[in-house]
KEMIVEX-563234 format. One line per 4 residues: number of its first residue (from 1); their letters; for each residue x, y, z of N, C-alpha, C. Coordinates in steps of 0.1 Angstrom, whole numbers, plus 5000, padded with zeros to 4 digits. Layout:
N
NUM> A> X/Y/Z/X/Y/Z/X/Y/Z; ...
end
This chain:
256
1> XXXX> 9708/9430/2433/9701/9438/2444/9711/9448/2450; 9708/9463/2449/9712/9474/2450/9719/9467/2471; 9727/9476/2475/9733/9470/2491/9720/9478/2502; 9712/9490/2498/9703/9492/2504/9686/9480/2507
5> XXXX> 9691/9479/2496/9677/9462/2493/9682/9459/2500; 9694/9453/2499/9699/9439/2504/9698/9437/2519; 9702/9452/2523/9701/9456/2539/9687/9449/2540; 9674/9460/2536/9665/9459/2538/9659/9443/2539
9> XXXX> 9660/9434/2530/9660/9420/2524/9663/9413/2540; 9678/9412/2541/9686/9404/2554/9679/9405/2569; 9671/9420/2567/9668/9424/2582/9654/9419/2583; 9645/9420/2573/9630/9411/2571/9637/9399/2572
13> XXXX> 9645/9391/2568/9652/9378/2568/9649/9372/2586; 9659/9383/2590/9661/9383/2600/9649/9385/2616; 9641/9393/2611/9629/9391/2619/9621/9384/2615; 9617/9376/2603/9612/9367/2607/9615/9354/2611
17> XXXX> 9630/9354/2613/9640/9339/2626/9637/9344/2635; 9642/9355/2637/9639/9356/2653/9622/9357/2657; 9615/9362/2653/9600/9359/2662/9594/9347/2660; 9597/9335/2649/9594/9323/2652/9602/9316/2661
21> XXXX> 9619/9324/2666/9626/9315/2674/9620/9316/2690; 9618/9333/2686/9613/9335/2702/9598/9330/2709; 9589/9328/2696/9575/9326/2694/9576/9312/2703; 9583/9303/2691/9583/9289/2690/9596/9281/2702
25> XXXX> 9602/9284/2705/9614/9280/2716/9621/9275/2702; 9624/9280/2691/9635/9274/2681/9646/9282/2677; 9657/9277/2670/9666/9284/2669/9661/9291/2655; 9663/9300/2649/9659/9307/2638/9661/9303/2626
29> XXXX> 9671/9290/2627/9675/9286/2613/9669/9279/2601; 9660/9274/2607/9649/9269/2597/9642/9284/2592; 9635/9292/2599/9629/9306/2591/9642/9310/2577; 9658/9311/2589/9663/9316/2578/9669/9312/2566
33> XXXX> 9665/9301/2565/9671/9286/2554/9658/9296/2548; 9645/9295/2546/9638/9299/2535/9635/9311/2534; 9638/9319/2545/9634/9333/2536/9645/9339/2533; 9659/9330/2534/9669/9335/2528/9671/9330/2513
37> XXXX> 9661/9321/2510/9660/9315/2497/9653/9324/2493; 9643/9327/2499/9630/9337/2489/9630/9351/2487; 9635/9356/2504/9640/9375/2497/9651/9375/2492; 9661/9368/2497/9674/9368/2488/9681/9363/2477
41> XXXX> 9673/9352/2473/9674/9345/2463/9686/9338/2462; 9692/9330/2475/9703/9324/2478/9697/9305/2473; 9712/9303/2465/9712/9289/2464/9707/9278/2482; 9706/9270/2480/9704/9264/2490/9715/9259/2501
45> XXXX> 9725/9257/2493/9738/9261/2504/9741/9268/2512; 9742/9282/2501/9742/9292/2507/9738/9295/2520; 9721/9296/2520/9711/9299/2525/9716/9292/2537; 9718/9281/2541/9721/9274/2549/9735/9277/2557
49> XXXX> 9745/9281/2550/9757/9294/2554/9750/9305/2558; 9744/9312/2556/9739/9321/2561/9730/9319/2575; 9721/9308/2575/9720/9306/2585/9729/9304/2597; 9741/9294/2594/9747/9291/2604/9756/9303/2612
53> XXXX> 9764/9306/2598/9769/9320/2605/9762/9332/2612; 9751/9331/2612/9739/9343/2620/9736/9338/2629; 9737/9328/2634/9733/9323/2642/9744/9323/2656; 9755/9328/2649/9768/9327/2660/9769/9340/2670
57> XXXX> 9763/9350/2668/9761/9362/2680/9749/9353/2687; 9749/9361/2701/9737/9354/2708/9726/9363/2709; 9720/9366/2696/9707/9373/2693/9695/9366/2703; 9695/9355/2704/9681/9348/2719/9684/9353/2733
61> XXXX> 9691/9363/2731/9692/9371/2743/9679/9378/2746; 9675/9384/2738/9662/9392/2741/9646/9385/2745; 9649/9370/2738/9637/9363/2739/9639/9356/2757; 9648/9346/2754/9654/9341/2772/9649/9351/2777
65> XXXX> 9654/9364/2781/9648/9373/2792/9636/9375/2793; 9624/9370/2784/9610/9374/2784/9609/9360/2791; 9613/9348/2784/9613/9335/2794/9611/9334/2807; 9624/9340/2811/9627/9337/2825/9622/9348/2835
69> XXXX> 9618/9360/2825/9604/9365/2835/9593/9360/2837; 9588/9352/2831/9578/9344/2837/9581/9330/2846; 9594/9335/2852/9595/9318/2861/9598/9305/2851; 9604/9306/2837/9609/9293/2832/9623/9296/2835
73> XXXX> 9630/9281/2842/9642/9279/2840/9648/9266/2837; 9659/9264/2836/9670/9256/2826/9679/9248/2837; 9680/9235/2841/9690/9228/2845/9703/9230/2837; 9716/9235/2845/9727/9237/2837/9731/9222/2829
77> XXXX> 9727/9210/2841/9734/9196/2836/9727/9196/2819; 9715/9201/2814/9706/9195/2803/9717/9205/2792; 9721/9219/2794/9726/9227/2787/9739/9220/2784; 9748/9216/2792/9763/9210/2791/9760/9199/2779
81> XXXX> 9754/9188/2784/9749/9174/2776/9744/9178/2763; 9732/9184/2764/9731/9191/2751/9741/9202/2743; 9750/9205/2745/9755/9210/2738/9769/9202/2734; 9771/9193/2740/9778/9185/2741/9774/9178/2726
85> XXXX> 9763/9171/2729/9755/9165/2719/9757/9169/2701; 9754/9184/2707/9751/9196/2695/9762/9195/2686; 9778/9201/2695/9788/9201/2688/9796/9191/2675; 9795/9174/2685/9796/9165/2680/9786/9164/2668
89> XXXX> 9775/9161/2669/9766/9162/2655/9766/9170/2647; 9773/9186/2650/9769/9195/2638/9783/9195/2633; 9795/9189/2635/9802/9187/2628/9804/9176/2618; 9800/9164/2621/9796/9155/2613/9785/9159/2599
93> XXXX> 9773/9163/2607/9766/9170/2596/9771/9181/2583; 9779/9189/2586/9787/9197/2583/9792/9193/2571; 9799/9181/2573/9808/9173/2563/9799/9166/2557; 9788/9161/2559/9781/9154/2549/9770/9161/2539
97> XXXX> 9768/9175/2545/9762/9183/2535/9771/9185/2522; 9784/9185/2524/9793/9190/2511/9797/9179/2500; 9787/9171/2501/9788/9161/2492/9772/9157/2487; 9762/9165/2490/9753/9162/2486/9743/9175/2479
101> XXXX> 9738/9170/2470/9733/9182/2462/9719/9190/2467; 9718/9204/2460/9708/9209/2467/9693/9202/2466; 9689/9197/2456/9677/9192/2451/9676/9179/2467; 9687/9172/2472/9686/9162/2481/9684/9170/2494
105> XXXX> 9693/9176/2494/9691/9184/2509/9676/9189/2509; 9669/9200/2498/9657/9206/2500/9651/9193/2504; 9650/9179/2503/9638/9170/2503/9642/9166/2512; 9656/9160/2518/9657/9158/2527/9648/9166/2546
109> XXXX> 9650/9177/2536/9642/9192/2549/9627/9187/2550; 9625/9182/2538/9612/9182/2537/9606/9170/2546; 9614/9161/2546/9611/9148/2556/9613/9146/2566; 9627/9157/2570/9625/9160/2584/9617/9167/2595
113> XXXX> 9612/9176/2586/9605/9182/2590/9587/9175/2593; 9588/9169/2581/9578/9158/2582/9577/9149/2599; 9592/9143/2598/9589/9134/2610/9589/9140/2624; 9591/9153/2625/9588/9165/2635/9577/9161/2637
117> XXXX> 9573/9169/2631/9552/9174/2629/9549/9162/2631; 9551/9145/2627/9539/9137/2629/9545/9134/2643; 9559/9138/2649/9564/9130/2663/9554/9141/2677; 9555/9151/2671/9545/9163/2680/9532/9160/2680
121> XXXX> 9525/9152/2665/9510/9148/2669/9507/9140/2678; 9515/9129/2675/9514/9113/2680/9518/9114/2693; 9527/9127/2696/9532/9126/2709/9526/9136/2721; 9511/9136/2722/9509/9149/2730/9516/9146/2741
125> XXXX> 9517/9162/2747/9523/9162/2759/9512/9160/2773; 9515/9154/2781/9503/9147/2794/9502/9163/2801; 9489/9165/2802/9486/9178/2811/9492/9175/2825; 9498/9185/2831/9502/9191/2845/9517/9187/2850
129> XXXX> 9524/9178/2835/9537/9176/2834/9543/9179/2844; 9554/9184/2850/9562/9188/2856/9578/9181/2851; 9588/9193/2857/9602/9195/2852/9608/9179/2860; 9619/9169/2853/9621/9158/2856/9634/9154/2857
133> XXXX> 9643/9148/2864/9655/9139/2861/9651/9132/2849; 9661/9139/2836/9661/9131/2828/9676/9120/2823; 9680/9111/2818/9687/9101/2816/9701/9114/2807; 9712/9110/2808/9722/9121/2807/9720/9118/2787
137> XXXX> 9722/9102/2787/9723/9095/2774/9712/9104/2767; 9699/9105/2772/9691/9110/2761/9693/9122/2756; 9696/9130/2768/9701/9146/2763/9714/9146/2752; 9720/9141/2755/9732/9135/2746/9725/9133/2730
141> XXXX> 9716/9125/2733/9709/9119/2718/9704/9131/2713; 9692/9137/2721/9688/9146/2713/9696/9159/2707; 9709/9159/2716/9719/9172/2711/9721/9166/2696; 9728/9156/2697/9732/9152/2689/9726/9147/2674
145> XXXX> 9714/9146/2671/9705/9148/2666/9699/9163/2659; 9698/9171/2670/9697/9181/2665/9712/9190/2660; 9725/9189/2664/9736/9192/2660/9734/9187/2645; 9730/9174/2643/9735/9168/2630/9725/9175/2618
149> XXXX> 9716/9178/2624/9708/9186/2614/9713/9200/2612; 9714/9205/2622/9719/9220/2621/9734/9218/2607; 9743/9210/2615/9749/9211/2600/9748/9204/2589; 9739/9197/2587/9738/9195/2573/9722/9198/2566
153> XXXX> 9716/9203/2571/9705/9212/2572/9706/9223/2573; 9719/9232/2580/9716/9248/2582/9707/9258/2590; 9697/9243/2600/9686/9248/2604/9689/9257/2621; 9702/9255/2623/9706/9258/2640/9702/9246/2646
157> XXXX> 9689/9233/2644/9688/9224/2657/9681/9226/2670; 9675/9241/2669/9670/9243/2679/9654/9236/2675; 9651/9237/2663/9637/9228/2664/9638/9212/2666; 9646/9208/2663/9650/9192/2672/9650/9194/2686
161> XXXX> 9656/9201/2690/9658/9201/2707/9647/9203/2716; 9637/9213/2710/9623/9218/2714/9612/9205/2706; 9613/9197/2696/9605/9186/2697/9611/9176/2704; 9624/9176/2702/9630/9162/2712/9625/9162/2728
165> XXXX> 9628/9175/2731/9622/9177/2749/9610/9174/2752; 9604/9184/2741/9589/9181/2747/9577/9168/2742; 9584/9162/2728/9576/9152/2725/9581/9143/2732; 9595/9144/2729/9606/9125/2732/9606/9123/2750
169> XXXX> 9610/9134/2751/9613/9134/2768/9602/9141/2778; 9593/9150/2772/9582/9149/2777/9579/9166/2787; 9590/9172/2781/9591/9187/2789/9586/9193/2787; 9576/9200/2797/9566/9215/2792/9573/9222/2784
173> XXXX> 9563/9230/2774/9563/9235/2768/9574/9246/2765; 9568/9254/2775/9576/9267/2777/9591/9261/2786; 9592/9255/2787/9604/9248/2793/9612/9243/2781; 9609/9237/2776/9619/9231/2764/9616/9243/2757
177> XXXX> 9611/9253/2752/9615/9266/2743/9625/9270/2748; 9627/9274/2766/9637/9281/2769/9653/9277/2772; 9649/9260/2769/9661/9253/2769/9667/9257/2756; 9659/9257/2744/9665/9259/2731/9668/9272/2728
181> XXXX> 9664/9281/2734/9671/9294/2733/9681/9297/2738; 9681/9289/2749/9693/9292/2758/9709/9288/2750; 9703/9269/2746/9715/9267/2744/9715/9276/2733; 9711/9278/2720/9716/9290/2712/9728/9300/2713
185> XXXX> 9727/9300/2726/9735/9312/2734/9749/9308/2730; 9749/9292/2730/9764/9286/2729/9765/9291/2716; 9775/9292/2712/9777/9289/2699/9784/9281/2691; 9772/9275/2694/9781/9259/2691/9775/9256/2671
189> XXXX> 9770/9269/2665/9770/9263/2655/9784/9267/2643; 9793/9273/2655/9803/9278/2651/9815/9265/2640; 9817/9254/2642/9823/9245/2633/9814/9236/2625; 9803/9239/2623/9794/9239/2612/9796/9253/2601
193> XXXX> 9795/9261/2606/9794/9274/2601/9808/9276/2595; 9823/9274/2598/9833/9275/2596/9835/9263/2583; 9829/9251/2586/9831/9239/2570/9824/9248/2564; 9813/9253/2560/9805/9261/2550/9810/9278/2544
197> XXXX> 9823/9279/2552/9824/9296/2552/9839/9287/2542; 9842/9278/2543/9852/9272/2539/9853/9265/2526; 9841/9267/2522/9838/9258/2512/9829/9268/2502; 9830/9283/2505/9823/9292/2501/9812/9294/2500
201> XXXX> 9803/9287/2507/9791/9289/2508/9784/9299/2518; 9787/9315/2513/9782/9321/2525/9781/9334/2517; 9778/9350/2520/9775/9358/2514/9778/9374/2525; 9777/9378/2521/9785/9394/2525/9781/9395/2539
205> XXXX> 9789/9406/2541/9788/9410/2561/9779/9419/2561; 9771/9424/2550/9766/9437/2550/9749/9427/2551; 9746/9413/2549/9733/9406/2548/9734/9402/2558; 9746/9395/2563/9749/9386/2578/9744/9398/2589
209> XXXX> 9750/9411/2591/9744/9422/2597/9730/9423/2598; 9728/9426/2587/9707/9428/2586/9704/9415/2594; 9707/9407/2587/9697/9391/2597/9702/9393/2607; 9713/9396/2614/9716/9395/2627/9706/9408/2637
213> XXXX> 9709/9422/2626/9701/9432/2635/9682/9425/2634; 9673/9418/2626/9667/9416/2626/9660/9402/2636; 9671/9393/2638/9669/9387/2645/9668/9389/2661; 9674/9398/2667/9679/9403/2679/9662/9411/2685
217> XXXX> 9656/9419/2675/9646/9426/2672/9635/9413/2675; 9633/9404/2664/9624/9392/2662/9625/9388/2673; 9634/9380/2681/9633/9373/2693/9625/9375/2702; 9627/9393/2704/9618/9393/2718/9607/9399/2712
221> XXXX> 9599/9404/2700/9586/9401/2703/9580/9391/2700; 9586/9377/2693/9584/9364/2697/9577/9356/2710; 9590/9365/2713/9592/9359/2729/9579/9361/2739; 9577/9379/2735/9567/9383/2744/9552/9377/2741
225> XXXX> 9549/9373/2729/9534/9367/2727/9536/9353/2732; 9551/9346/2729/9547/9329/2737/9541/9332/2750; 9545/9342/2759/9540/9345/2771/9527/9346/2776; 9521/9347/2765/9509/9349/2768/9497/9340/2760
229> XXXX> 9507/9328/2756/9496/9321/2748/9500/9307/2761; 9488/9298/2759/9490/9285/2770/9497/9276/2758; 9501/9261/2770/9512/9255/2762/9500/9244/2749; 9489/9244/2750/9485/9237/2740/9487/9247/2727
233> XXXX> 9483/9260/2729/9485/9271/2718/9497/9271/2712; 9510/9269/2723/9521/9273/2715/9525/9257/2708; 9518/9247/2712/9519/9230/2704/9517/9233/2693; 9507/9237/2691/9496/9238/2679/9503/9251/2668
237> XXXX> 9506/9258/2677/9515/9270/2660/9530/9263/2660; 9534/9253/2672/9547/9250/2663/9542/9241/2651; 9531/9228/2654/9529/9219/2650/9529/9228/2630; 9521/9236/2630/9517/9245/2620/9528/9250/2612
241> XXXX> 9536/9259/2621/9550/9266/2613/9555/9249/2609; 9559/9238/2614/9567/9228/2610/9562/9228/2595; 9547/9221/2593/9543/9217/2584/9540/9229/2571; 9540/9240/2578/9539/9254/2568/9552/9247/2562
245> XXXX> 9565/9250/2567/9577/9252/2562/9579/9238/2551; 9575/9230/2559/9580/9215/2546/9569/9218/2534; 9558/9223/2534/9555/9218/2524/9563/9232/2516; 9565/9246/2519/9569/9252/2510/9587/9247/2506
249> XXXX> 9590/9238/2518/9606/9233/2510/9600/9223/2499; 9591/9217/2502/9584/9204/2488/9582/9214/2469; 9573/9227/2480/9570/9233/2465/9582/9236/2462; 9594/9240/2466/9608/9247/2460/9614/9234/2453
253> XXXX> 9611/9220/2457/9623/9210/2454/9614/9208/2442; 9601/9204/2440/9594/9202/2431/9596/9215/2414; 9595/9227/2417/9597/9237/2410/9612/9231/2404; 9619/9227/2407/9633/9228/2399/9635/9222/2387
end
């Protein structure tokens, strides 16, 4: 692929992480785990380097500010714990990706993603919810859960954190999106990203650029339609994107 493609390739890459991140309250890395497999035609490692490292500017800048003009906000204690959480797990994860092959990881995606989607059915959220003291330990758990997937998945973790909140712990909607964007901000997928840049699993500054200018772009018109959709609407397209994505990681693991 000529470096003009490639541009072109990374920046489509790149918006479409960012408007499912901004859409969905997720981190981008699940969009860019596959469409960095499919326009770029990255191994599955890779792909997953690529994600983590794009994900280290704080491109959910543009989306958060659409957020928090509509009156959603963030308890700092949930951001600390969870990232707390985050760190610890995506380093472990990190290390356990480098010992396992691509064919395990794609199916592995495929079942986590699976137990998302069925924990979001099974789990509606109770109409007229409101924001709660939650337990420090659970924030903790869910960081840490979603950390562990970010590195050994490549997905960033922000879709654990946004089903953890709002299925497990029970947080509106638009509230746990803007928790997951926020923490994004950290960059805490920075020693996940550094085992995989380490281990050569990563790809030029001239693709990392495009997804990054793409993403920055994606976020906030993401961002701007969650605003205007109610929180069963935005349940129902995450519930959708989850199950879109596994089954097209099932068709990729199957094809090989």
């Amino acid at each position: 692929m000529t470096p003009p493609l490639e541009l072109l390739a990374s920046v489509s890459v790149g918006l479409v992480g960012g408007f499912t991140s901004g859409l969905l309250g997720i981190s981008p890395g699940g969009g860019l785990v596959i469409f960095s497999a499919l326009l770029l035609g990255a191994e599955q490692h890779v792909a997953q380097g690529i994600s983590l490292i794009a994900q280290i500017p704080p491109t959910s800048i543009s989306g958060i500010k659409r957020y928090w003009e509509k009156g959603n906000r963030s308890p700092l204690r949930w951001l600390v714990l969870l990232a707390i959480g985050f760190l610890i797990g995506g380093v472990g994860g990190a290390f356990a990706a480098g010992g396992v092959a691509s064919s395990v990881l794609e199916w592995t995606y495929v079942f986590y993603l699976s137990a998302l989607g069925v924990l979001l059915i099974f789990r509606p959220q109770p109409a007229g919810l409101e924001a709660k003291q939650i337990h420090w330990a659970a924030l903790l758990a869910v960081g840490a859960i979603a950390g562990f997937s970010s590195g050994f998945l490549g997905i960033g973790g922000g879709l654990a954190i946004t089903v953890g909140l709002s299925a497990w712990l029970r947080v509106p909607q638009h509230q746990a999106q803007l928790v997951s964007l926020a923490l994004s901000m950290i960059p805490a997928t920075i020693p996940a990203a550094w085992v995989y840049w380490r281990q050569g699993w990563s790809t030029s500054w001239l693709i990392i650029a495009g997804v990054v200018l793409g993403l920055w772009a994606g976020a906030d018109l993401g961002a701007r339609l969650a605003n205007r959709m109610n929180q069963k609407m935005l349940r129902r397209s995450l519930i959708g994107f989850v199950f879109s994505m596994a089954v097209y990681m099932a068709s990729k693991a199957l094809a090989r």
